[in-house]
KEKE-3310 file (N, C-alpha, C; in steps of 0.2 Angstrom, whole numbers, plus 5000, padded with zeros to 4 digits):
npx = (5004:5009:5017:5009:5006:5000:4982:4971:4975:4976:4962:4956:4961:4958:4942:4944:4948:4936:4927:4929:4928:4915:4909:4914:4912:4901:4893:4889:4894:4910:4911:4907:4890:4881:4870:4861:4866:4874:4877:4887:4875:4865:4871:4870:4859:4852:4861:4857:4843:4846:4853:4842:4834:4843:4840:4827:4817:4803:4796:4788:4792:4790:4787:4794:4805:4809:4813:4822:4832:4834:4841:4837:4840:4838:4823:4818:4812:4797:4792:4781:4786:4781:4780:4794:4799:4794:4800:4813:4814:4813:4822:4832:4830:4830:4844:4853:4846:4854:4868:4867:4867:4880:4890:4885:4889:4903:4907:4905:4912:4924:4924:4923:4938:4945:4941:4948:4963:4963:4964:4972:4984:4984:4984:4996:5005:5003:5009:5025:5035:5043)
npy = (4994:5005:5008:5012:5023:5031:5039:5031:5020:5020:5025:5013:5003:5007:5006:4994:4989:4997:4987:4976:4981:4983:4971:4966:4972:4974:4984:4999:5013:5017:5009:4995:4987:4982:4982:4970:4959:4944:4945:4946:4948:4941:4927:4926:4927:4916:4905:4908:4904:4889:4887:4888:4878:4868:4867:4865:4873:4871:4867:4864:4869:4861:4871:4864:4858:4868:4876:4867:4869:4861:4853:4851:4838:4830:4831:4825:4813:4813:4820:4816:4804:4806:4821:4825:4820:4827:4842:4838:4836:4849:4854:4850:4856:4869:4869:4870:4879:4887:4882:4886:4900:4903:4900:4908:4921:4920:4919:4932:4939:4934:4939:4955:4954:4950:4962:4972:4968:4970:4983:4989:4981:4988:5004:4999:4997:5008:5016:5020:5013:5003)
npz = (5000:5004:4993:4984:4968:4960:4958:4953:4956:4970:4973:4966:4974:4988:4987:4986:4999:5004:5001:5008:5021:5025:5021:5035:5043:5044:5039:5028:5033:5044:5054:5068:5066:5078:5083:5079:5083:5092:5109:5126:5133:5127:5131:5143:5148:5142:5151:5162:5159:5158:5168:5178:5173:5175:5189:5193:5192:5183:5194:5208:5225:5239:5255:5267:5260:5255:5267:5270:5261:5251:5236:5220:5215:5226:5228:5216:5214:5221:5210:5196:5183:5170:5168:5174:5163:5152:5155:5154:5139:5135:5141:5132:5121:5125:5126:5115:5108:5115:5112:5100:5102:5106:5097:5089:5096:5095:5082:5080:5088:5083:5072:5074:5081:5069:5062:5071:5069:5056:5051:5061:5053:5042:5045:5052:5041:5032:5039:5037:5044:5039)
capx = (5000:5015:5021:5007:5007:4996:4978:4971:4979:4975:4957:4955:4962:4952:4937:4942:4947:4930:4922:4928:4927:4907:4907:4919:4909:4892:4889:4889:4898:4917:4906:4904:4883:4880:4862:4856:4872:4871:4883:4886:4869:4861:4874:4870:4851:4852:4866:4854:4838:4848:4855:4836:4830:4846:4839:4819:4813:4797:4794:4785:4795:4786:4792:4799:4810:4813:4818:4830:4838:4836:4844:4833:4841:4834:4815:4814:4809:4790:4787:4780:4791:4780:4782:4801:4801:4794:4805:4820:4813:4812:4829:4836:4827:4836:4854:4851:4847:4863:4873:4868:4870:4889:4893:4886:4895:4910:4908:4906:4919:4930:4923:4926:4944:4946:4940:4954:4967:4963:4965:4978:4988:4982:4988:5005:5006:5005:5015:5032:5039:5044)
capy = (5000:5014:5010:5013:5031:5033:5040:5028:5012:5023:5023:5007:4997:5011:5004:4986:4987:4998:4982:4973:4983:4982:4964:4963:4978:4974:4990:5006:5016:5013:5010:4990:4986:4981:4982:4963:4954:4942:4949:4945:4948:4935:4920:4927:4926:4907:4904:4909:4900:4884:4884:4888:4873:4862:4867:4862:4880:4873:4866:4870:4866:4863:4874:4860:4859:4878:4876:4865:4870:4856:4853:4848:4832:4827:4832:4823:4805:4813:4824:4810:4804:4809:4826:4825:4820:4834:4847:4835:4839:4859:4857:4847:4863:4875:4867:4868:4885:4889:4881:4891:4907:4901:4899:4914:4924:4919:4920:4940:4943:4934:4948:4961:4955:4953:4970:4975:4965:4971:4991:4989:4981:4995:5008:5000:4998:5016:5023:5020:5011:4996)
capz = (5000:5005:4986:4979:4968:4955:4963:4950:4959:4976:4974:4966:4980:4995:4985:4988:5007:5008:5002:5013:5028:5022:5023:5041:5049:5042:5038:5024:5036:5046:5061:5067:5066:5082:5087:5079:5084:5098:5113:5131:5138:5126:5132:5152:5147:5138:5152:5166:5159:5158:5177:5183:5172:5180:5197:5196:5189:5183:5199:5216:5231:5247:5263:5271:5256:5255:5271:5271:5256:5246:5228:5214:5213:5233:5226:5211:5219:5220:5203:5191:5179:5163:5169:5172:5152:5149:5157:5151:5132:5134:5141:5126:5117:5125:5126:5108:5108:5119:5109:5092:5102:5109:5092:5084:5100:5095:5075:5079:5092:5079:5066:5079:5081:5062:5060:5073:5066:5049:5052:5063:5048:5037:5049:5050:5034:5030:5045:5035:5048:5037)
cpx = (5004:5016:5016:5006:5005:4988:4972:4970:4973:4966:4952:4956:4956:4947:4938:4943:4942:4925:4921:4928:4919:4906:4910:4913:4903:4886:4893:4896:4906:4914:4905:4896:4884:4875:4861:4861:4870:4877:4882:4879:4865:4863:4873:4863:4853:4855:4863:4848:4840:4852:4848:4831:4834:4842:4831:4816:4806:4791:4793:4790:4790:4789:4795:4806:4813:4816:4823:4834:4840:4837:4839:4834:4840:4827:4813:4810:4800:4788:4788:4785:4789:4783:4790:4805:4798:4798:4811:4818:4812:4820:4834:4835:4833:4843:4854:4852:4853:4867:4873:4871:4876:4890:4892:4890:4902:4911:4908:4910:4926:4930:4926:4936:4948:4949:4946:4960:4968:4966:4970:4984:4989:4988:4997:5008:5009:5008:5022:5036:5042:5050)
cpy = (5006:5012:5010:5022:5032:5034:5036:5022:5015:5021:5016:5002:5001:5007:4995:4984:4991:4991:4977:4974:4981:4975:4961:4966:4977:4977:4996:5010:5012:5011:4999:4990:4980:4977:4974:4957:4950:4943:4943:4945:4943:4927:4920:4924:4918:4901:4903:4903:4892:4882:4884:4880:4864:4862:4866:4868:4876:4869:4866:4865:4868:4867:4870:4859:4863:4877:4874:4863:4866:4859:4848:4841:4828:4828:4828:4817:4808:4816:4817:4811:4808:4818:4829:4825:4825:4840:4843:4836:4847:4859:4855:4855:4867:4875:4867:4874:4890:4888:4884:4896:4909:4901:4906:4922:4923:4921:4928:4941:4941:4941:4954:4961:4955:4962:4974:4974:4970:4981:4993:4989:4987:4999:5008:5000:5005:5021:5025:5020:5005:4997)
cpz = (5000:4998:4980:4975:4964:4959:4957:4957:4966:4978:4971:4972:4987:4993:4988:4996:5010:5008:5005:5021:5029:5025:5032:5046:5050:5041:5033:5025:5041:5050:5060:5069:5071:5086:5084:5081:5092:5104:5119:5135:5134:5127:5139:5151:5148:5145:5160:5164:5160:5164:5180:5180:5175:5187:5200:5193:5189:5187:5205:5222:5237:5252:5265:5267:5256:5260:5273:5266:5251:5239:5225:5212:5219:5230:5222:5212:5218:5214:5199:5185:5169:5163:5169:5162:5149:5147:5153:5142:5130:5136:5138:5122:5116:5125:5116:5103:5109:5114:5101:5096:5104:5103:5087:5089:5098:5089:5075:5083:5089:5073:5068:5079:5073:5059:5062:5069:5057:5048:5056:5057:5042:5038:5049:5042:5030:5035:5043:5039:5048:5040)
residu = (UNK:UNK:UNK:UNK:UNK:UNK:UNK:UNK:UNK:UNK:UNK:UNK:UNK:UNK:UNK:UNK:UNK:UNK:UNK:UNK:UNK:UNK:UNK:UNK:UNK:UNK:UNK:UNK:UNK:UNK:UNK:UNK:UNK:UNK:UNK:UNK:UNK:UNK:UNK:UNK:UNK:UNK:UNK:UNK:UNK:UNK:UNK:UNK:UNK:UNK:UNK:UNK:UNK:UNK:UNK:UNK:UNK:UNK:UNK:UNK:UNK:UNK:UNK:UNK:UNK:UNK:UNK:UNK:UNK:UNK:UNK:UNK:UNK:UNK:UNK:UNK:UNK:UNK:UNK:UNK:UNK:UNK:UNK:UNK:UNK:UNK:UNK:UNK:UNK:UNK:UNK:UNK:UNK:UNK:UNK:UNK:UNK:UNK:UNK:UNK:UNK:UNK:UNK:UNK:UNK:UNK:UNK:UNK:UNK:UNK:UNK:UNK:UNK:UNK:UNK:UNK:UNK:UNK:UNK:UNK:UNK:UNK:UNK:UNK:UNK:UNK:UNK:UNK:UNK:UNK)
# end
């Protein structure tokens, strides 16, 4: 990029590392497109739901239980087993669910650091610090 010196050459190549900034960024502008990407608050969510359905969530605990702190796995002996296959089918579901949005979490923070990676090199590129 420093040797290139025709404004020809110049704006043909801007033109192709706009297009692909386009495709990195996900957006028009130099700016990453943020808003529909899946972050940290959607793997706390998923991450949450999925500790509260290991722990008896969609079922009632008696007081005596409450009180003496039992774990989800001392209670289950009375809730009927069809019921247990239930719950055990929602939270096949959502292990399911999780594990797409661990993967599309990651596929963007690899983007994100691309993005980095990629403008950094630019940058040095053209500081004429070869």
């Amino acid at each position: 990029m420093p040797k290139i010196r025709t404004t020809e050459d110049k704006v043909h190549y801007n033109n192709k590392l706009n297009d692909l900034f386009k495709t990195v960024l996900r957006n028009k502008e130099f700016t990453f497109n943020y808003v529909d990407v899946v972050n940290e608050m959607h793997t706390s969510h998923i991450a949450g739901l999925v500790e509260s359905l290991n722990k008896g969530f969609f079922f009632h605990y008696t007081l005596e239980e409450e009180l003496r702190k039992l774990e989800f796995e001392a209670i289950k002996h009375r809730i009927p087993r069809e019921k247990l296959d239930e719950v055990e089918a929602i939270r096949k579901k959502v292990m399911a669910i999780k594990n797409g949005i661990d993967c599309a979490y990651a596929c963007n923070l690899r983007m994100v650091h691309l993005a980095v990676v990629l403008y950094s090199y630019i940058k040095w590129l053209n500081s004429g610090n070869l």
